[in-house]
N, C-alpha and C positions, 0 to 999 in steps of 0.2 A: 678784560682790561686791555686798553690801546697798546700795540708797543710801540715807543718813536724808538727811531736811529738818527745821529749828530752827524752831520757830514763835515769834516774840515779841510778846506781848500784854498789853499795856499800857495795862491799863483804872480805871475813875475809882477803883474797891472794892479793887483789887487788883492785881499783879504775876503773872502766870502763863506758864511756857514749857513747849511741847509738840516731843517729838519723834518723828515718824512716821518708818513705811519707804514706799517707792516703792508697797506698796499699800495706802496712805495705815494702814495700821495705828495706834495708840498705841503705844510700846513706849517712852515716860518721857513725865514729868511734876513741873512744880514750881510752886506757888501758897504765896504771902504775902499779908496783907493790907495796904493802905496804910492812913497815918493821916490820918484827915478832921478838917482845921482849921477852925474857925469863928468867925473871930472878932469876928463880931456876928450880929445876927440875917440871914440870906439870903447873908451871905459866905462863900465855900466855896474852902479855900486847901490845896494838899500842898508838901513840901518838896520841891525838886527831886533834891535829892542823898540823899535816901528813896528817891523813885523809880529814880535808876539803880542803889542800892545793893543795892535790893528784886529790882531785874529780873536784877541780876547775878547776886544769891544762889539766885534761880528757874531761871535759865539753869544754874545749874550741877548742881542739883536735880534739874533734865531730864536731864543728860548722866550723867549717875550713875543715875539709876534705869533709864535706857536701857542702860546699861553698855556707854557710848561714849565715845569722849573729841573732842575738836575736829576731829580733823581727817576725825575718819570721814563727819564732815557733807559735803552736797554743796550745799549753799545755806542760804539764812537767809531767811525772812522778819518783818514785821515788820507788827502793826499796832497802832493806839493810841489810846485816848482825844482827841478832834478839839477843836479851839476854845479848848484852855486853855493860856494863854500864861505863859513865861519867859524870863528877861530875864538873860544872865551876862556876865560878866568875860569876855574874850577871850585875856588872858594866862592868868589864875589858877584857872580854867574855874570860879570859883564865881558862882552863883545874885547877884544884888543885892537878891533878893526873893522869900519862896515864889512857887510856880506859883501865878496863878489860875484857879482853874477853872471849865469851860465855861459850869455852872447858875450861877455866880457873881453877885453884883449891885453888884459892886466899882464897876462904870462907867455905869451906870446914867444920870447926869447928864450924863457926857459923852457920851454918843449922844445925850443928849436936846441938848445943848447945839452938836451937829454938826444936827442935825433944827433947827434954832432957826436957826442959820445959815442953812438955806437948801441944805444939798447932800445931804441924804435922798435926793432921786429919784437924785441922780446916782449912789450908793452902792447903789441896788438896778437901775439902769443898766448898773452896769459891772460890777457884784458878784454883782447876780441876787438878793442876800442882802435882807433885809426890814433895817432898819437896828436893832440891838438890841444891848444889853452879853453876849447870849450870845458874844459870835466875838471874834478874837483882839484888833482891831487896839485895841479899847478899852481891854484888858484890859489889854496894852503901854503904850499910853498913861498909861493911873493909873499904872503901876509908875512911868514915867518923871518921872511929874508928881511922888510922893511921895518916891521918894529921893534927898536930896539930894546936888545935882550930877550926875544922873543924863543930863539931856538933853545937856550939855555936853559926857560922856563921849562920847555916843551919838555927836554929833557929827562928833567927833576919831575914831572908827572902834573907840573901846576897848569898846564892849559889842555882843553877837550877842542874838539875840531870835528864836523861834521858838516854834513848836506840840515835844509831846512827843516825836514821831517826829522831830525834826529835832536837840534834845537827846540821844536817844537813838545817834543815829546821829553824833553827833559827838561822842560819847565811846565809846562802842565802837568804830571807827577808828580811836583815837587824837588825836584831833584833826584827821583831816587829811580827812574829808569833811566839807563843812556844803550838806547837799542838803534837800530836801523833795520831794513828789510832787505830782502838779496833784491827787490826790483833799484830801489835808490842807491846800492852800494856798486852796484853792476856799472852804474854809469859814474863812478869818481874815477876813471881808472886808477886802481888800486886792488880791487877783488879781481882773485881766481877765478877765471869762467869755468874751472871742473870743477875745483874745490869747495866752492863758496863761500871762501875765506879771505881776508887779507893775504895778498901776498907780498907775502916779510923780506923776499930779495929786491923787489922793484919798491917797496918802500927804505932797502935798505939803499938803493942806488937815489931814491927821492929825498934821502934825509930827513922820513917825516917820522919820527917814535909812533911804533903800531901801541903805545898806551895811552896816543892821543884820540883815540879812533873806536867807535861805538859796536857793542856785540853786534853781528851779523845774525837773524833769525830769519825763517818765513816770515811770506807778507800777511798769515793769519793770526799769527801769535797774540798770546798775550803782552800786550804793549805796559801794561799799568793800568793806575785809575787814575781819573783826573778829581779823584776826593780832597786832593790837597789845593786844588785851585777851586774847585767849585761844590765841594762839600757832599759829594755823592759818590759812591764807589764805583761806579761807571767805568767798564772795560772800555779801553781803546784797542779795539778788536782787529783792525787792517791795518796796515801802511802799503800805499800804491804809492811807486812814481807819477807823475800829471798821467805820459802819455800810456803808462800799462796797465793805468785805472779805467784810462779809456778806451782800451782794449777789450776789457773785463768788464765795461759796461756796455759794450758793442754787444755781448755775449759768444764771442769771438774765442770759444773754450776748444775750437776744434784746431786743430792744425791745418794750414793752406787758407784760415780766414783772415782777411785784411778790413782795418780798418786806415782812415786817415784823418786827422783833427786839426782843423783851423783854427787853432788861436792865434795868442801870443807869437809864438812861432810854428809852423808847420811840424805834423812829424807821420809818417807809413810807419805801420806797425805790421807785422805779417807773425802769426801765434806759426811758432818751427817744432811744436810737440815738444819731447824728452828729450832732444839731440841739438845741440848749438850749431848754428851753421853760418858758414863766412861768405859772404858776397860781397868782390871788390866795390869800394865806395859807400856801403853802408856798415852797420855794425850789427854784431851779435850783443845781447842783453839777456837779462832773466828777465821776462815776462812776469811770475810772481811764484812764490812756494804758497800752495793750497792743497790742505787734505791729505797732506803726506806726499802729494806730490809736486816735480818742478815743471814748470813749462819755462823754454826759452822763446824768443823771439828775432826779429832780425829787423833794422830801422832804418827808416834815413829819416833825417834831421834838416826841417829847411828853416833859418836863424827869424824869415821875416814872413807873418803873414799875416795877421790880425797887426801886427807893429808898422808897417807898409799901410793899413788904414789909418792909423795914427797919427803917421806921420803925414799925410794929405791934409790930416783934421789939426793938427797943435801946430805943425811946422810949414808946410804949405799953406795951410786956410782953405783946401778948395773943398773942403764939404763942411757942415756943420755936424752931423757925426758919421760913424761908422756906418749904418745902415742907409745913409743916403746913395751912399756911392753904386748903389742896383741901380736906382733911377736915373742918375746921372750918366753911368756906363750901356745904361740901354736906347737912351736918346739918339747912340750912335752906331751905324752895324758893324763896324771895328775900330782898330785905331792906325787906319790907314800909314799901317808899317812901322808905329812904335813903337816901341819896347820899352819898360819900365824893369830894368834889372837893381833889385832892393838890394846888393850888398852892402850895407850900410857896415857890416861888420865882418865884413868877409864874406864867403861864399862855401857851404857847409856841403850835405852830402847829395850827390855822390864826390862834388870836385874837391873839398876840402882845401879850400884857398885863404888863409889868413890877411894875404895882403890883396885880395879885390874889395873896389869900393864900386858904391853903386853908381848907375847910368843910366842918362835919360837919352836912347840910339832911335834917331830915322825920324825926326821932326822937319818938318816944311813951315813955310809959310800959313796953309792953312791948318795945320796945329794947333790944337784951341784946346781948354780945359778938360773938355768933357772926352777927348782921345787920352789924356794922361791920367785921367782917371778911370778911364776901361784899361788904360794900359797896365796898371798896376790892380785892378782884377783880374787880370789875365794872366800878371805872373804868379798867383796862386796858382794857377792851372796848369802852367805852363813848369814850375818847378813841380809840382806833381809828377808829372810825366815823367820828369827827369830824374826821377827815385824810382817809379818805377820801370822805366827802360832799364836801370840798373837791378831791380831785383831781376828781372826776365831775362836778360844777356846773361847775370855770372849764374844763374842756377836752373831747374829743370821747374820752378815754379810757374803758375797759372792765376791771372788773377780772371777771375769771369765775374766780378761783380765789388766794388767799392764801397765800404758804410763809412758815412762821414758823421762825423760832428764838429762840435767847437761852435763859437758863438756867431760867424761869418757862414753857416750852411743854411741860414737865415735868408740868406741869398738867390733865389732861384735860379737867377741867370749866373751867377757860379757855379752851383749843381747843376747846370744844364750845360755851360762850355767845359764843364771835367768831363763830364760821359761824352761829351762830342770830342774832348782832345785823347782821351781813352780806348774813345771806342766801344765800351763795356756799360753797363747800368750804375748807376751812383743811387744808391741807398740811403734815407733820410731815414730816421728813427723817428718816433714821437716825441722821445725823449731826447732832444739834441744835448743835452747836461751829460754824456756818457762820462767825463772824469769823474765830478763830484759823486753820481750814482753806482759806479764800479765801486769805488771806496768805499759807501753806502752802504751797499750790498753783500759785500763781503763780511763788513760785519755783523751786516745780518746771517750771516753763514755763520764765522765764528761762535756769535753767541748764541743760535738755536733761534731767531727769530725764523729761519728759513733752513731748508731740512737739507737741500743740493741744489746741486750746480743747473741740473734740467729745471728745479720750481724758479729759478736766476733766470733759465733762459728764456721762459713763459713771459716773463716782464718785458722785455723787447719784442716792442711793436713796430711797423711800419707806418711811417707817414707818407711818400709820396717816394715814387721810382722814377728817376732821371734816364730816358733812354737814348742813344745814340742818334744826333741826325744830322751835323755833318759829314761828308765825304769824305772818308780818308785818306784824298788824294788833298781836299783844303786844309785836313788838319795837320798831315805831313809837311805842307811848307809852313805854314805857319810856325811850326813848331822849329822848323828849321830857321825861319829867321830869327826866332828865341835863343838858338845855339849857338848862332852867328854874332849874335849880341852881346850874349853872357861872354862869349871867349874873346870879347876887347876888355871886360873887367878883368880878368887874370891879371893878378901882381901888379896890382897899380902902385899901390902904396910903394914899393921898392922902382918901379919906376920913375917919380915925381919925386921920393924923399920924403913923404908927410906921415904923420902917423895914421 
């Protein structure tokens, strides 16, 4: 008998469920888009009951082009968009407030206003985390602060609060798990990085009741069934955050291996073993709890990357989609000194800048389209570098070789100017899906579809190796005019006064 596994993927653009066979096959598929609320300049908000209605419709999307029904599944996994927090009703399971999301700058004042206080160190102390309105706990916080009667509910025990995967999984149950994973509770700051627990002093300096806040388990756990949603007692076997599913779909089990993934937003993952480890301007994370055991990790976060296509395509107009912009960007053999710096929302790690806005530096006269569109494939490459220059300065790490995914490594001439801005080989997988398949995967592991972690690492293959060929004496300035660029965005917004 076939076994499928559910994959659900729950990301910032979209809604999408995959269902594979035990040889990790495709044989369905379902994708919707979410709607991106904005409602001012830098705030980034979805509806939460969009989101599960999106994923439901996708899930069944999958099960239908698969030409399966529930129960044929052997496991479920799940992973999801990290950092963006909601806030609901505990009777009435509704929302008290859209979701805000991760790039958000909803809370902006109130980290600065915990920073101002005096408990910063403690917060990247216990959290690992740099203190910023990217991650959940602030983001709870506004919701609580603006609607009214909100903390008083929290209180009394009437409202639950969570990251997406924690929503998700407490309405697919039925209501009757409210779990999270140590990979998505890692990035609220709020979890202990030794303990991997809530910690109750810096929730009690946040004023968030730790009884609004979901059990902390491994990422293998038993999650629940989703019988009560779709009538089949189906384990939901994994919880991955986006970027540590796609770590764990890279096959990236060993320690000192790096992956990096171009979506939505950029993120370097580096697997750090059993030991957390602090490198200025990136973060320490849990990787995922598997098999009894933890692996941590150590990240940097870039806010734009796949979003920087986007915006060329819905806001600009200069491509009709995504994948045009190889063609366009190759038409020309650079962008004769421009720089497309995407802080659209700021400017994340290593610099951790709230108030940089983005910048379009070193346009002439013959400045045409098609330089602003390599220019802004170039700052994928180019903030690359600059995550990892940081992992390499604060620590005694080596990267000799890069696996990419995400839906932009589609790209050649992107895999080809990161191993030229690197230096190093850039590694394409067959599989460039490494989130939704790490998630996948895993619960093929949990539920015995898959026996370990080596028959996991058999499934990643190679597609095509990006090797080195410019001079590192070309990629040096170039990279150098990037730096030079990026550091006129610093603190605009506090410059100008705008939000």
């Amino acid at each position: 008998m076939v076994k499928y596994l559910l994959g659900i993927d729950e990301g910032t653009t979209s809604a999408r469920a995959f269902v594979i066979d035990e040889d990790t096959t495709v044989v369905g598929f379902g994708q919707a888009e979410l709607t991106q609320i904005y409602p001012r300049p830098g705030w980034i908000e979805h509806d939460p009951m969009q989101i599960l209605n999106t994923q439901l419709e996708v899930i069944r999307a999958a099960l239908r082009d698969a030409g399966i029904t529930p129960d044929q599944l052997a496991g479920v996994g799940l992973t999801n968009q990290r950092e963006t927090g909601i806030v609901w009703d505990k009777e009435t399971g509704r929302p008290i407030y859209n979701a805000i999301v991760w790039a958000s700058r909803h809370s902006v004042d109130i980290v600065q206003g915990w920073v101002d206080a005096g408990i910063g160190d403690l917060i990247q102390e216990r959290t690992g985390l740099i203190p910023d309105a990217y991650y959940t706990a602030s983001k709870i916080r506004w919701i609580l602060d603006q609607v009214p009667g909100a903390q008083g509910r929290a209180e009394r025990g009437e409202l639950l609060a969570g990251t997406v995967d924690t929503w998700l999984i407490w309405n697919l149950t039925g209501r009757k798990s409210f779990k999270t994973d140590y990979s998505n509770a890692s990035r609220t700051m709020m979890m202990n990085l030794e303990t991997l627990q809530w910690d109750e002093e810096l929730l009690g300096h946040y004023n968030i009741p730790v009884g609004m806040l979901a059990e902390i388990v491994p990422s293998d756990s038993n999650f629940g069934t989703i019988e009560p949603t779709f009538g089949a007692p189906v384990v939901i076997g994994s919880d991955l955050g986006d970027q540590q599913a796609g770590l764990f779909g890279q096959a990236a089990f060993t320690p000192g291996q790096v992956k990096m993934t171009y979506g939505t937003a950029g993120v370097l993952n580096i697997n750090c073993g059993s030991t957390p480890r602090r490198i200025e301007g990136l973060t320490p994370s849990l990787a995922w709890g598997v098999q009894g055991t933890t692996a941590y990790e150590v990240e940097g976060v870039l806010f734009a990357m796949g979003k920087t296509m986007q915006w060329l395509r819905d806001d600009m107009q200069l491509i009709h989609a995504a994948p045009d912009s190889e063609w366009y960007a190759g038409q020309v053999p650079d962008t004769q000194g421009v720089y497309l710096i995407p802080a659209f929302t700021g400017l994340a790690a290593p610099t951790w800048d709230p108030y940089a806005r983005a910048a379009l530096i070193g346009m002439s006269n013959s400045t045409n389209r098609l330089h602003i569109i390599r220019a802004a494939v170039e700052s994928m490459v180019f903030q690359t570098r600059d995550v990892v220059e940081a992992a390499l300065a604060g620590s005694d790490l080596s990267i000799p070789e890069l696996r990419v995914d995400g839906g932009a490594v589609k790209n050649n001439l992107l895999c080809q100017l990161q191993a030229d801005m690197l230096g190093v080989p850039v590694i394409r997988p067959k599989n460039a899906e490494a989130t939704i398949f790490g998630a996948m995967l895993l619960a093929g592991l949990t539920t015995g579809v898959y026996s370990s972690l080596e028959e996991l690492e058999s499934k990643w293959v190679v597609d095509r190796v990006f090797e080195p060929q410019m001079s590192r004496d070309e990629a040096d300035a170039r990279y150098a005019g990037w730096t030079a660029a990026r550091e006129l965005t610093k603190g605009w917004t506090k410059k100008v006064q705008v939000a």
